[in-house]
C-alpha positions, 0 to 999 in steps of 0.5 A: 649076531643075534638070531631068533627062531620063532612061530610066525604068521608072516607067512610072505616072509616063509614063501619069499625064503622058500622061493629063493631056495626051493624055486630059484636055487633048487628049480621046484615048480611053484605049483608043487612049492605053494601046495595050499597047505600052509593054512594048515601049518605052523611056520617057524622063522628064523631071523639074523639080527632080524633079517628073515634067514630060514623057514620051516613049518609043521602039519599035524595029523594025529600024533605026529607032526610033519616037519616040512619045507626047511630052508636056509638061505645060502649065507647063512648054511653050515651055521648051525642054523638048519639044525636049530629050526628043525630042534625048535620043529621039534620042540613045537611038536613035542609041547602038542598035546598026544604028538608022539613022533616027528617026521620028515621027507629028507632029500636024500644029500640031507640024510646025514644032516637029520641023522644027527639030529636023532632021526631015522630014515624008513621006506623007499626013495620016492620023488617029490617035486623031481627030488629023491626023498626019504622018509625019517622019523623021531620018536619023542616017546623015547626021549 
């Protein structure tokens, strides 16, 4: 099995996996799905043996970048390929000149999964698109 994770500018590809997990799986509205951000954002994609598997993409503002819009698809979840986009999220923040911190707004079921992955939650549970949320944050400064 080979995988890749890389930037991409297939951005159909990104929104074909986004509705299958966020649309179809997960029942978010397309409205609140494709919200006019991504010309803003990098997007990652990862392949299986080049089939696209997994998404996520990157806003900056300042010094931090928001990593947003993780999903894997079903097969190919408890891989360890969820952990290795956000890793990859953060290496792409890290090499952007004065990014500081990584952030996220985890579905509250994920909390454990980033927290693994060195990052803290913050703030109180907000609803975004019907789904509980939290902040979390990694500070790249201290590492």
């Amino acid at each position: 099995m080979s995988v890749t994770i890389a930037e991409t500018t297939d951005i159909d590809a990104c929104h074909a996996l986004r509705r299958v997990v966020f649309i179809e799986e997960q029942g978010v509205s397309e409205a609140d799905e494709i919200d006019g951000r991504d010309g803003d954002a990098v997007h990652l994609l990862a392949t299986v043996d080049g089939v696209p598997t997994g998404t996520t993409r990157i806003l900056f503002d300042g010094e931090k970048g928001k990593i947003g819009r993780v999903c894997v698809l079903q097969p190919f979840r408890g891989t360890g390929l969820g952990a290795a986009l956000v890793e990859a999220a953060v290496e792409v923040i890290r090499a952007r000149p004065g990014a500081r911190t990584a952030v996220l707004g985890a579905q509250l079921p994920a909390l454990a999964f980033y927290e693994r992955l060195g990052f803290e939650a913050y703030g109180p549970v907000f609803d975004d698109a019907g789904i509980d949320h939290r902040m979390m944050k990694r500070d790249l400064t201290a590492e």
